[in-house]
DRENDO-1510 file (C-alpha; in Angstrom, 1 decimal, always signed):
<recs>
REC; n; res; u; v; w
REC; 1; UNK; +105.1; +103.0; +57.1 .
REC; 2; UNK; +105.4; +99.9; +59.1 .
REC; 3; UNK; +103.6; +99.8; +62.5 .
REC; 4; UNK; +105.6; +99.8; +65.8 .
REC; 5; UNK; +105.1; +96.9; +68.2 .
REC; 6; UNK; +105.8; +97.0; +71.7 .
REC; 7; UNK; +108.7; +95.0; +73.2 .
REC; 8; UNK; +107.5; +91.4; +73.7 .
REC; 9; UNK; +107.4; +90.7; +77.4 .
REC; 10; UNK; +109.7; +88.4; +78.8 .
REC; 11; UNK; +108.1; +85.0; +80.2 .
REC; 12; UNK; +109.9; +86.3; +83.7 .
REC; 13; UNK; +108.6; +89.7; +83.4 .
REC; 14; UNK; +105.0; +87.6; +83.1 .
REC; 15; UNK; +105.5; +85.3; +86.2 .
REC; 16; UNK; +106.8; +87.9; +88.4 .
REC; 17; UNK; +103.8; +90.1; +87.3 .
REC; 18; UNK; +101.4; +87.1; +88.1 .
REC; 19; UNK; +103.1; +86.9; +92.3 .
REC; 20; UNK; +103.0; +90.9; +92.5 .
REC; 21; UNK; +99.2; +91.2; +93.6 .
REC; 22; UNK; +99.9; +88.4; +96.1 .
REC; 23; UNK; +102.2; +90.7; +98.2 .
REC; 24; UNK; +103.9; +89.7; +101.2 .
REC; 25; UNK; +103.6; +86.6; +102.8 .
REC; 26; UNK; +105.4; +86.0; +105.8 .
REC; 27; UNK; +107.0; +82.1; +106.5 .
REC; 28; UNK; +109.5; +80.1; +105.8 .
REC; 29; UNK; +108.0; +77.3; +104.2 .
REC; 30; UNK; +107.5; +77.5; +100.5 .
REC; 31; UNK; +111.5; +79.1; +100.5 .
REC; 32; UNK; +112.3; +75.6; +102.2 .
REC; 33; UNK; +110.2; +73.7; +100.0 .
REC; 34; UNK; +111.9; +75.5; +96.8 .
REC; 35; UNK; +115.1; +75.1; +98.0 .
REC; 36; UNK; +115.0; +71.2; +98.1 .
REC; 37; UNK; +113.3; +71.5; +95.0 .
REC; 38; UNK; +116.1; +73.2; +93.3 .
REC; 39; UNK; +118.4; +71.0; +95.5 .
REC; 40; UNK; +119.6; +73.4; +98.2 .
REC; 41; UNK; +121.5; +76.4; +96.3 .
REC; 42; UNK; +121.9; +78.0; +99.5 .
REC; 43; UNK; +124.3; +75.2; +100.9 .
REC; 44; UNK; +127.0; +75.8; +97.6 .
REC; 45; UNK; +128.3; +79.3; +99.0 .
REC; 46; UNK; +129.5; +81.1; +102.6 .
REC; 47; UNK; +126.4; +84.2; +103.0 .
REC; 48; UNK; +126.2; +86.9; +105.2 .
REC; 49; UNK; +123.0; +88.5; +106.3 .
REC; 50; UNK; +121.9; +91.8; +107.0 .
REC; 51; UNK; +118.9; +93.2; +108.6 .
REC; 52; UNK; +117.9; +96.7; +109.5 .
REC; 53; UNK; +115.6; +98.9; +109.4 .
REC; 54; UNK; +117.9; +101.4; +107.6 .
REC; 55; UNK; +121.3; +101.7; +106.2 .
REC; 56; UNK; +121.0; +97.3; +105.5 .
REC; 57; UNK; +121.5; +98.2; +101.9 .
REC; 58; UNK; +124.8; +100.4; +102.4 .
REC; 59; UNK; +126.1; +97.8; +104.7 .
REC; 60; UNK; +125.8; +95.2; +102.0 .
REC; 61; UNK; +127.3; +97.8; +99.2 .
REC; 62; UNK; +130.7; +97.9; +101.7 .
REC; 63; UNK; +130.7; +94.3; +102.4 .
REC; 64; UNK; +129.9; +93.5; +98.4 .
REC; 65; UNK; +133.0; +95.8; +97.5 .
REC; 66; UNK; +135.2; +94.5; +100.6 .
REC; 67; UNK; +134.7; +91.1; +99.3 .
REC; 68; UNK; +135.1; +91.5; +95.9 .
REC; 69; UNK; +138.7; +93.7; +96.6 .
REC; 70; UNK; +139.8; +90.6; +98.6 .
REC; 71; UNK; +139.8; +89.0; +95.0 .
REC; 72; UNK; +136.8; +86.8; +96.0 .
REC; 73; UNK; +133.8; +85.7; +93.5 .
REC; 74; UNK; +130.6; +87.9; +95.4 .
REC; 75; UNK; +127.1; +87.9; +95.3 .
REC; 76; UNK; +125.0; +90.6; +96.3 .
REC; 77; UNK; +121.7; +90.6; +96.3 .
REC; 78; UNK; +119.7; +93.6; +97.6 .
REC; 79; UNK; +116.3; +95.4; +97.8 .
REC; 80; UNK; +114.4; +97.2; +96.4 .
REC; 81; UNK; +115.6; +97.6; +92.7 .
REC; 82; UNK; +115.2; +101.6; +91.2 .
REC; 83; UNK; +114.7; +100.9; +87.8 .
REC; 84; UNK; +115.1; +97.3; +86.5 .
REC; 85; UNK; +114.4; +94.0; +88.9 .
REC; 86; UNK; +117.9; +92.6; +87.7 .
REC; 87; UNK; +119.8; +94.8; +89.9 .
REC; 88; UNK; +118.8; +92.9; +92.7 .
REC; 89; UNK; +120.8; +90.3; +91.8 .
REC; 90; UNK; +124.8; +91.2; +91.5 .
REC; 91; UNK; +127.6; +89.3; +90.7 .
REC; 92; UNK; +131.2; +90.7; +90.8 .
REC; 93; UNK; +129.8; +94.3; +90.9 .
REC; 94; UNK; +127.7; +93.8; +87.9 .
REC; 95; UNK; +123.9; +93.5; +87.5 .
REC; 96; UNK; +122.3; +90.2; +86.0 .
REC; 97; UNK; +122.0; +90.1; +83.0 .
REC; 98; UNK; +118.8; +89.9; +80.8 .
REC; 99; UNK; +119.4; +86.1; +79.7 .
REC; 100; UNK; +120.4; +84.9; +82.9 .
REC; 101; UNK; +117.8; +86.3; +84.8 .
REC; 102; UNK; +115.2; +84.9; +82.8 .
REC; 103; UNK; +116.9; +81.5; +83.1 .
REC; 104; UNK; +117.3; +81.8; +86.7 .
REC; 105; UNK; +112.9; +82.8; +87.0 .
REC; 106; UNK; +112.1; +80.0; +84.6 .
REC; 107; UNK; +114.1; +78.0; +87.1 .
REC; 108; UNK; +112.4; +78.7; +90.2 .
REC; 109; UNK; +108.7; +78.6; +88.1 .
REC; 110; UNK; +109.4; +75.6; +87.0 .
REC; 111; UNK; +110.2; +74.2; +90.7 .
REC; 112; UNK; +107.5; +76.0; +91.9 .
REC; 113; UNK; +105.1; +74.6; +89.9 .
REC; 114; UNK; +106.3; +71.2; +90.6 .
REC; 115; UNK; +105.8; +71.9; +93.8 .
REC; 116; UNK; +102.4; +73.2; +93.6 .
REC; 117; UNK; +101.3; +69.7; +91.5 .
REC; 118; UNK; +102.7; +67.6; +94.3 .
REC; 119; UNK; +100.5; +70.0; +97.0 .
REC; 120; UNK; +104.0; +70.9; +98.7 .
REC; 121; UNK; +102.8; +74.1; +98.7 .
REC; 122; UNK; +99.6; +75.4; +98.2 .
REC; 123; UNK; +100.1; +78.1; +95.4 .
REC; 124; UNK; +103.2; +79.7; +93.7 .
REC; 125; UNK; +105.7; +81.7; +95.5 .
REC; 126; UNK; +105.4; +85.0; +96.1 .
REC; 127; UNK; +107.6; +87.9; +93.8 .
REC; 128; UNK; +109.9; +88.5; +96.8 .
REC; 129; UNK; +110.6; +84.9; +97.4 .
REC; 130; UNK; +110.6; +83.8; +93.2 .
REC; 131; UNK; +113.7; +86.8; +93.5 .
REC; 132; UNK; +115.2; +85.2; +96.4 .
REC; 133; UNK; +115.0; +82.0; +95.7 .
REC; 134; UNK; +116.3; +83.1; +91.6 .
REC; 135; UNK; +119.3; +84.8; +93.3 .
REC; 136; UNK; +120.4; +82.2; +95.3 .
REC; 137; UNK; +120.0; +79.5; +92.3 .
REC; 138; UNK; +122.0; +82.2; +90.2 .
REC; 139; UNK; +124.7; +83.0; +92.6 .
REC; 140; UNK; +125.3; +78.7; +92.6 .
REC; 141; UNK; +125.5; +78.7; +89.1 .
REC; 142; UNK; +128.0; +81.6; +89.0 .
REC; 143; UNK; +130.4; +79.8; +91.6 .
REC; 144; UNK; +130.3; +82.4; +93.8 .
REC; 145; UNK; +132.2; +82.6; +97.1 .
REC; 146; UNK; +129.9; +84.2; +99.4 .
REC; 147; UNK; +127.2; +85.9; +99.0 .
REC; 148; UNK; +125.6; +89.1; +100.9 .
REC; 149; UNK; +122.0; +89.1; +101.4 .
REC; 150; UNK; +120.2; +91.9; +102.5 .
REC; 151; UNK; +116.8; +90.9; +104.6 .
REC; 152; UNK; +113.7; +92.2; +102.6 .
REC; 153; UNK; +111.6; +92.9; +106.0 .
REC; 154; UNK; +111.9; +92.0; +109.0 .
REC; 155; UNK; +114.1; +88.7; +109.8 .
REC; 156; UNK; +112.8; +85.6; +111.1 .
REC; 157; UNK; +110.0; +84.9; +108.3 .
REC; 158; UNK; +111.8; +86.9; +105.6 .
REC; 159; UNK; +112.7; +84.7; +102.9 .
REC; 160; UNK; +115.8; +85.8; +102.6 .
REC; 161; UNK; +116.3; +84.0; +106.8 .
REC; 162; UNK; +116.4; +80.5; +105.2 .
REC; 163; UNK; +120.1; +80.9; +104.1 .
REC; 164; UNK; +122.6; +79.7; +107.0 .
REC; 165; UNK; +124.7; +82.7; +107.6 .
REC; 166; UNK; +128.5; +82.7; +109.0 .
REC; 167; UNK; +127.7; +86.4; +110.3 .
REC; 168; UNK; +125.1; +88.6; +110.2 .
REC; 169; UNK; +124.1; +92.0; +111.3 .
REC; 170; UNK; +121.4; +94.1; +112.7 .
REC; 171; UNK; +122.4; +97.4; +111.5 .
REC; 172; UNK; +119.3; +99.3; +113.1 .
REC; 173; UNK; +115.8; +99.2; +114.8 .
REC; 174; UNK; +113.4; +101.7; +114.1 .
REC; 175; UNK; +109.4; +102.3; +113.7 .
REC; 176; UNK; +108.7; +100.7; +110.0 .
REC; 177; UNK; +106.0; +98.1; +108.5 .
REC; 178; UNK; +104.7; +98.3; +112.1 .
REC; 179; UNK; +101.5; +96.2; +110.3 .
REC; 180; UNK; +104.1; +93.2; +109.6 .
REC; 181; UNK; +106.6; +93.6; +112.3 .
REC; 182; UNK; +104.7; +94.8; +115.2 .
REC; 183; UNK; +104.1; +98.5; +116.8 .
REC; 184; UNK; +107.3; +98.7; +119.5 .
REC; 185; UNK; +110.6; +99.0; +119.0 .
REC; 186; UNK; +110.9; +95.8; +121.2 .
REC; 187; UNK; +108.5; +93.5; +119.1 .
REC; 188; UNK; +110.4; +94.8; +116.2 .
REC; 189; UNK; +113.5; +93.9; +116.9 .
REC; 190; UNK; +112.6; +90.5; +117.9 .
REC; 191; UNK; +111.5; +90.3; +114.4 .
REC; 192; UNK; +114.7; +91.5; +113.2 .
REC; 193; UNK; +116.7; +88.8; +115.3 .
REC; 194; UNK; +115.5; +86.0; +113.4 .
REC; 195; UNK; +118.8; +86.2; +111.6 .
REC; 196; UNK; +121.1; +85.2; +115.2 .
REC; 197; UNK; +122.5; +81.7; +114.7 .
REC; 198; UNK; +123.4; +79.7; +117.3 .
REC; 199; UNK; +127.4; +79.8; +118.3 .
REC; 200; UNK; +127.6; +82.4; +115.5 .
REC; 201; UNK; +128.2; +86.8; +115.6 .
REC; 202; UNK; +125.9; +88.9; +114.5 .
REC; 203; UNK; +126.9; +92.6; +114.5 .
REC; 204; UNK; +125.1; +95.4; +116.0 .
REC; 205; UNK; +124.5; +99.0; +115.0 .
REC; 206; UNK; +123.5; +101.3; +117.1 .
REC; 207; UNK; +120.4; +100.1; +118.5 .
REC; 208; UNK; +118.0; +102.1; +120.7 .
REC; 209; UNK; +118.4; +100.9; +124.2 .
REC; 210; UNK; +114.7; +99.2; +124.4 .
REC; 211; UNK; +115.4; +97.3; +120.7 .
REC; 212; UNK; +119.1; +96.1; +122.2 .
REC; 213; UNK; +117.7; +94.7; +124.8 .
REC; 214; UNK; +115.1; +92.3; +123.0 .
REC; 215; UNK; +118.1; +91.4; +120.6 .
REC; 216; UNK; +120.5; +90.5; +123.4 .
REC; 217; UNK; +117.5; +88.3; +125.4 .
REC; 218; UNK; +116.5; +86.6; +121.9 .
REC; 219; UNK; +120.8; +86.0; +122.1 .
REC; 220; UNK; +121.1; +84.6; +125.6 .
REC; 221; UNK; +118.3; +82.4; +124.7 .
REC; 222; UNK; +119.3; +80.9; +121.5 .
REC; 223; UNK; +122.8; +80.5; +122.0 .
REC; 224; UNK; +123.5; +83.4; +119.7 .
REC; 225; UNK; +126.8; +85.9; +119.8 .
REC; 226; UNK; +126.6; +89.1; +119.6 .
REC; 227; UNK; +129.4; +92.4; +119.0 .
REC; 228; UNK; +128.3; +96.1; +119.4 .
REC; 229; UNK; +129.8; +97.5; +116.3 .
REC; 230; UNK; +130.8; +100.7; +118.1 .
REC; 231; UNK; +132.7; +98.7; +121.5 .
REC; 232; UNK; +136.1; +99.0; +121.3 .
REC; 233; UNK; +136.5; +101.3; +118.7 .
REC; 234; UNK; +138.3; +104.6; +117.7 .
REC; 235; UNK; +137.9; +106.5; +115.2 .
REC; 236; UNK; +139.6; +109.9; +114.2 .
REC; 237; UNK; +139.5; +112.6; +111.4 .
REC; 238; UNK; +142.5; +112.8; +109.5 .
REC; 239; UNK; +143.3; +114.7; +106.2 .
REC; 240; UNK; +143.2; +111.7; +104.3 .
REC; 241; UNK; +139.9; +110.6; +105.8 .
REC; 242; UNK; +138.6; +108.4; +108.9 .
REC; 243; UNK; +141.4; +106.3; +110.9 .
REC; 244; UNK; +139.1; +103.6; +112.1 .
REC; 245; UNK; +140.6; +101.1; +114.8 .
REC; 246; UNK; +139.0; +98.3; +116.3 .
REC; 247; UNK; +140.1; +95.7; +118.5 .
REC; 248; UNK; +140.8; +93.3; +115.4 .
REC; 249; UNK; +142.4; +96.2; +112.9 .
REC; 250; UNK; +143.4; +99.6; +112.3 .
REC; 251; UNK; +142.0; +101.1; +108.8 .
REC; 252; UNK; +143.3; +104.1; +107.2 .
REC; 253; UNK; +142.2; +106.0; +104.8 .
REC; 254; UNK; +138.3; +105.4; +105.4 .
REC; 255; UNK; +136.3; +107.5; +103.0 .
REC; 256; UNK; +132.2; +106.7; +103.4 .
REC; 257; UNK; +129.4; +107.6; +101.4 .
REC; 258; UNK; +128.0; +110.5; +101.7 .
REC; 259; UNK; +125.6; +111.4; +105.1 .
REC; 260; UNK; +127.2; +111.3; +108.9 .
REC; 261; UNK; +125.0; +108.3; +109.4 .
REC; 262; UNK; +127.2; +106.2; +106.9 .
REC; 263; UNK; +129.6; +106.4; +109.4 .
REC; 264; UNK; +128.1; +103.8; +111.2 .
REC; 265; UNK; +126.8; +101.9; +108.0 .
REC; 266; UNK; +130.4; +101.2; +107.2 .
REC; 267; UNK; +131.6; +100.4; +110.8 .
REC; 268; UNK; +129.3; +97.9; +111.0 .
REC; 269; UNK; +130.4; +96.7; +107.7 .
REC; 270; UNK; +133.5; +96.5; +108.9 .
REC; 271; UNK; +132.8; +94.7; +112.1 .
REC; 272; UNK; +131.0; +92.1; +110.0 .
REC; 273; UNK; +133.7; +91.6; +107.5 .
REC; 274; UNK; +136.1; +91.1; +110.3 .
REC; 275; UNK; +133.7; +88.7; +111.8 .
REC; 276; UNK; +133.4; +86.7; +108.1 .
REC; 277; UNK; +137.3; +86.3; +108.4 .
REC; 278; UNK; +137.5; +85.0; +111.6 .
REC; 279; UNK; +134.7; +82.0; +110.8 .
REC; 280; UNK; +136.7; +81.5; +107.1 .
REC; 281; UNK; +136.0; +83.5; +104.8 .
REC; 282; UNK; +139.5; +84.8; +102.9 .
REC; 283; UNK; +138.6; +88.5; +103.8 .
REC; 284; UNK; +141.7; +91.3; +103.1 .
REC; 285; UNK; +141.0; +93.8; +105.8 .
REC; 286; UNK; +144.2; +96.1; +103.9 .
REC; 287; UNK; +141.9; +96.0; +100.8 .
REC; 288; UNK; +139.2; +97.4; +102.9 .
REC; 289; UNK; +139.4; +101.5; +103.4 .
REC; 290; UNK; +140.4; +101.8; +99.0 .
REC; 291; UNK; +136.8; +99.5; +98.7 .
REC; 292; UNK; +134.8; +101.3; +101.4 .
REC; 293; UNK; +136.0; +104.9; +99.4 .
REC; 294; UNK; +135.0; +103.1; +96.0 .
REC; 295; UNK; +131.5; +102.1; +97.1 .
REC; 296; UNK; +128.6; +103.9; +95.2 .
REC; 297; UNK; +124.9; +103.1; +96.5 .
REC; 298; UNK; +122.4; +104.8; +94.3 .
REC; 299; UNK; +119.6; +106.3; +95.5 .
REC; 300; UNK; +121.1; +107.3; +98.7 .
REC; 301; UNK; +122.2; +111.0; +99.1 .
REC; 302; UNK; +123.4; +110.3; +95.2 .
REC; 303; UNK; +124.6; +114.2; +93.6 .
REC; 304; UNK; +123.0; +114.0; +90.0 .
REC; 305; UNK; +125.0; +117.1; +88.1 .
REC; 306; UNK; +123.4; +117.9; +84.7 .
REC; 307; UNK; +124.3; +120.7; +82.4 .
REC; 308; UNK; +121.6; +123.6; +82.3 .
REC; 309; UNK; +119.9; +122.5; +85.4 .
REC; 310; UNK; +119.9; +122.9; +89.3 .
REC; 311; UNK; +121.8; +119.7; +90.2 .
REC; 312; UNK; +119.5; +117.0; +92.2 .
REC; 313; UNK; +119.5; +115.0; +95.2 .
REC; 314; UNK; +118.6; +111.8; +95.2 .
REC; 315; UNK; +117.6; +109.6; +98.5 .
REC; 316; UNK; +115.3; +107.3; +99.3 .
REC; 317; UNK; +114.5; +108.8; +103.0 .
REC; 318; UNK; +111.2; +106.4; +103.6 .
REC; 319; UNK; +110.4; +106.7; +107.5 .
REC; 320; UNK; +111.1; +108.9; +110.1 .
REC; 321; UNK; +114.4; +107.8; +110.5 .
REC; 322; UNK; +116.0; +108.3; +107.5 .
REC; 323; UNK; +113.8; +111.7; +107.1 .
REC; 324; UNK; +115.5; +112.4; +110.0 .
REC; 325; UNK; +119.6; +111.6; +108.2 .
REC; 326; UNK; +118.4; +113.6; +105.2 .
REC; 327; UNK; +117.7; +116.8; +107.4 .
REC; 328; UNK; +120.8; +116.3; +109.1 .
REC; 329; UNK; +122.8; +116.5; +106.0 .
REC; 330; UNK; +120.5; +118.8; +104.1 .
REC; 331; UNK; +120.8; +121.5; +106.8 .
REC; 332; UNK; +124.6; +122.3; +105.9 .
REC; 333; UNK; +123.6; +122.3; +102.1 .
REC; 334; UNK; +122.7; +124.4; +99.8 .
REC; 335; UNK; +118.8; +125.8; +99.9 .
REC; 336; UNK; +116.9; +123.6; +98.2 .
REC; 337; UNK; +113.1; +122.6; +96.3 .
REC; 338; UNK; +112.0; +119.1; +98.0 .
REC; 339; UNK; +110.3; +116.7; +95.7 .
REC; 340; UNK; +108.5; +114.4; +97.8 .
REC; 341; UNK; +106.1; +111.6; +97.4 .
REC; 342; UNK; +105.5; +108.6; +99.6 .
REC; 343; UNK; +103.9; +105.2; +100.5 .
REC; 344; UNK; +100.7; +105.7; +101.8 .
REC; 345; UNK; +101.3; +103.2; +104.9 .
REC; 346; UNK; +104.3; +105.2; +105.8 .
REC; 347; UNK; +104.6; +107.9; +108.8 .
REC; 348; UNK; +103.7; +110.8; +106.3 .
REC; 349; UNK; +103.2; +113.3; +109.5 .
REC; 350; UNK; +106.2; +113.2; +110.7 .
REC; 351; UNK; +108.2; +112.8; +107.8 .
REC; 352; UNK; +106.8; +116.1; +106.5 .
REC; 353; UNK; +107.1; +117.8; +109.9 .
REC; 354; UNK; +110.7; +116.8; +109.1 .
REC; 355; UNK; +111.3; +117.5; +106.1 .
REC; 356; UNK; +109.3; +120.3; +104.8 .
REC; 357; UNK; +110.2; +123.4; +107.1 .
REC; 358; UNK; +113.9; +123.0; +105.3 .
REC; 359; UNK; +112.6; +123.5; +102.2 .
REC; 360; UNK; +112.6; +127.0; +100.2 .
REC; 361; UNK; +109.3; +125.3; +98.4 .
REC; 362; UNK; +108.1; +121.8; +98.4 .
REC; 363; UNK; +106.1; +119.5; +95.3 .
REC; 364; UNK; +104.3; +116.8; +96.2 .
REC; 365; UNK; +103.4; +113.7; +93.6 .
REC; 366; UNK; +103.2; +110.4; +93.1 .
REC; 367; UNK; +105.6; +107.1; +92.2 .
REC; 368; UNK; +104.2; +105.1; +89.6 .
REC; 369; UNK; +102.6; +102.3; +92.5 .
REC; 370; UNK; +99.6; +101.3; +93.9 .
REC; 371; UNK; +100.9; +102.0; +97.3 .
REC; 372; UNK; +102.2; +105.3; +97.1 .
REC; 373; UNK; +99.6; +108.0; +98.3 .
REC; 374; UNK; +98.3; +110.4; +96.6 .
REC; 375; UNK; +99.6; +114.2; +96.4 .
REC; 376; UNK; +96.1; +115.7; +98.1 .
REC; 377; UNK; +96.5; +112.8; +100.8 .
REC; 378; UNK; +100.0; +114.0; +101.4 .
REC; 379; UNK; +99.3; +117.6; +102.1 .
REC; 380; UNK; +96.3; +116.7; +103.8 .
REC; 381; UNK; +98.0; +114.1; +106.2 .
REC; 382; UNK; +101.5; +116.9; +106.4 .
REC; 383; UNK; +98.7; +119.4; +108.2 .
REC; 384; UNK; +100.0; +123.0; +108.2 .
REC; 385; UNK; +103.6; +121.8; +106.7 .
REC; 386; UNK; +101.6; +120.8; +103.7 .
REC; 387; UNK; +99.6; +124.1; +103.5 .
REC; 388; UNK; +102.1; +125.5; +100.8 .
REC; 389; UNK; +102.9; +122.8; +98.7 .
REC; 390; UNK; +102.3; +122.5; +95.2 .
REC; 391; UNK; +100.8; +119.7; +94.1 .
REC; 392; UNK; +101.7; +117.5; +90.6 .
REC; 393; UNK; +101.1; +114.0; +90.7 .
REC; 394; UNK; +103.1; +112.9; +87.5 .
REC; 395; UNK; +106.6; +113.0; +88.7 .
REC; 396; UNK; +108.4; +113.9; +85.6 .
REC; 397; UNK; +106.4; +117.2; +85.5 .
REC; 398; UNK; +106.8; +117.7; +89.2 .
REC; 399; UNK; +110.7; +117.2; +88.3 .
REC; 400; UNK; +109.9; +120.3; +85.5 .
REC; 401; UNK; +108.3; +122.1; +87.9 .
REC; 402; UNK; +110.7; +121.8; +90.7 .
REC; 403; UNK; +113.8; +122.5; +88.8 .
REC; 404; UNK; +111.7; +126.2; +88.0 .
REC; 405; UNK; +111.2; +126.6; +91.6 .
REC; 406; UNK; +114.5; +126.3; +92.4 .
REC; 407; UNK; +116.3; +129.3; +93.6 .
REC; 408; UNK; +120.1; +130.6; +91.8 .
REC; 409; UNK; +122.6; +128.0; +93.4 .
REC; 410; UNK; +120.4; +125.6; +95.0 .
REC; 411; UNK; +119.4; +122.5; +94.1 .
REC; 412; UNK; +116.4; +120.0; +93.5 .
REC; 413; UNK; +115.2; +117.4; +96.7 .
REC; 414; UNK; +114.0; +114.1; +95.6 .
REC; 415; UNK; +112.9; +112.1; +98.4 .
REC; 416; UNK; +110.1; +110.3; +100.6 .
REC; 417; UNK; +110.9; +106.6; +98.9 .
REC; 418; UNK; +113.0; +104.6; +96.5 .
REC; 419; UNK; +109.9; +103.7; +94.2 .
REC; 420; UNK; +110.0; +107.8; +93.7 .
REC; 421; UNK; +114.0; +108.0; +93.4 .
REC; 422; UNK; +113.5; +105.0; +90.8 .
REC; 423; UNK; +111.1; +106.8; +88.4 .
REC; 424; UNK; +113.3; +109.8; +89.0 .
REC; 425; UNK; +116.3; +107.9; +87.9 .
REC; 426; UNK; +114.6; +106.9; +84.7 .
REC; 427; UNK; +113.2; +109.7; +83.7 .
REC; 428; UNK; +117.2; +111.4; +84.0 .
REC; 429; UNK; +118.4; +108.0; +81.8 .
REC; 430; UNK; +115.4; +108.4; +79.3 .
REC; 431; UNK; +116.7; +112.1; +78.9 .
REC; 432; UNK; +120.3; +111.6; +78.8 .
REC; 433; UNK; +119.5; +108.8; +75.7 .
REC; 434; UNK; +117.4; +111.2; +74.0 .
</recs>
């Protein structure tokens, strides 16, 4: 019987291996230096950019779809990915694919190394700017229109800030990667403002009065515009959904995705697509409520419905803020079994104080990542909220075990971070294929 080999590894898979360990650099420099290097992709398309500390990735998902219904060639790139890298990077709607992807790494390590010979820079890229720089090489290549970026952390040293944005938008502020971005929401959001432009809009979710305030002085002082997503605007339940007007046009129809914070996700989206039209870019605003109602984010309050089993609920809810959406929409739901693992440099005490009292029974484990902290580190840190949990550190047997727990008519939680909703996801495709 012949012996079974395991896939060979892609030369991309290798080279983005190699930058993982190297984790995140902040700076602008070696971006700049690969983008002359591969001789400015970034100049060949209009962009948008979006920052946040939540709901950036929905934002992008409406503007991607917006765009795209306008009959426009999109780019999207967003993340982090759930189960494969090439979902970052989106063109029309659709995923990279295998080929191109490996091209479009080769690309940048071939720059990169270049680079690196000539003592431009003084090592290789990291992975989050060989993806960046990849996506915007790939997104030139495809002829793409415009492209939506969504900020990886931060703003102003995220390599995603050395794009040239018509719009942007801030679509919140909260307490996350204080180590990186600072400990107040003030010093936080200054971060976040590195994507203002000068003479150009930037649109603003609702931002806690102490992080608008930084915003607007980094604003005044750079020349920067800035719109409050919410001024000017009505918005009314109807039985065909959300009538949304705003000072620029009156949507009908407006169906979001799921949670009643993607309410403001998708007004800002809005906003900023109205803001793309007016500096050029060939936006249909009548396209725009049919795209919003189309838009599918996975990861994010996504309903998983499988035969024989308590349907799941899958969202990414990674700091205290989106803990905080989840329980909001969990609390009109059905009673439910919370699967919950984390990354251990996120707010795990307050997430749990959160998240765990709503929970008929709670099962705590651990993504597949060196960051994520251990189940026994998780109860311990959750205090008396973690007292009861059960503990199961692979997640597909946590899955198992949940979906026992789980009382008649309820459903399975999975929550606490994407790497976790990821792992989740491919354990359902693995099943589904078997």
């Amino acid at each position: 019987m012949p012996t079974r080999t395991a896939p060979r590894r892609s030369r991309a898979d290798a080279y983005l291996s190699s930058r993982v360990r190297f984790g995140i650099k902040f700076g602008l420099e070696t971006m700049r230096a690969l983008c002359e290097e591969l001789h400015h992709p970034e100049r060949t398309f209009a962009s948008l950019l979006v920052a946040g500390t939540n709901g950036k990735g929905s934002v992008v998902a409406y503007a991607d779809a917006v765009l795209r219904a306008s009959g426009l060639a999109v780019g999207r790139y967003t993340s982090p990915h759930l189960v494969r890298v090439n979902e970052r990077i989106a063109v029309g709607g659709r995923d990279v694919g295998p080929a191109a992807f490996e091209a479009a790494v080769e690309r940048v390590r071939r720059a990169a190394a270049r680079l690196v010979r000539a003592r431009t820079i003084p090592a290789h890229p990291t992975y989050f700017e060989v993806l960046t720089a990849a996506a915007l090489d790939h997104f030139r290549r495809s002829r793409v229109d415009v492209a939506v970026l969504e900020v990886g952390m931060g703003g102003r040293l995220d390599a995603t800030n050395v794009a040239e944005p018509l719009a942007g938008a801030i679509v919140s502020v909260e307490k996350d990667h204080e180590a990186y971005l600072g400990s107040t929401l003030a010093a936080i959001a200054r971060e976040k403002a590195g994507v203002l432009r000068a003479g150009r809009v930037t649109v603003l979710g609702p931002l806690p009065p102490e992080a608008r305030a930084a915003v607007e002085r980094e604003a005044a002082g750079g020349g920067a515009r800035l719109v409050s997503a919410r001024d000017g605007v009505a918005v009314k339940e109807t039985s065909d959904g959300l009538e949304i007007r705003t000072p620029r046009f009156a949507y009908h129809g407006v169906r979001t995705l799921p949670g009643a914070h993607q309410r403001d996700n998708a007004l800002v989206a809005l906003r900023l697509l109205e803001e793309a039209r007016a500096a050029g870019v060939a936006v249909n605003l009548g396209a725009a409520a049919a795209a919003l109602a189309a838009t599918r984010w996975p990861g994010r309050l996504e309903r998983v419905v499988l035969e024989g089993a308590p349907p799941l609920l899958l969202d990414g809810a990674h700091n205290p803020a989106a803990a905080r959406a989840l329980a909001a929409y969990l609390r009109d739901a059905p009673p439910f079994v919370l699967v919950f693992g984390v990354m251990a440099d996120k707010d795990v005490e307050v997430m749990t104080r959160i998240l765990f009292p709503l929970a008929q029974a709670v099962v705590l484990t651990r993504a597949p990542t060196d960051r994520a902290a251990a189940p026994e580190d998780i109860a311990r840190r959750a205090g008396e909220a973690g007292r009861r949990a059960k503990m199961e550190g692979n997640p597909r047997r946590a899955l198992a075990l949940a979906r026992r727990l789980a009382p008649a008519g309820g459903q399975v939680v999975v929550a606490g971070s994407l790497y976790l909703v990821g792992e989740v996801t491919r354990i359902l495709r693995t099943a589904r294929r078997a």
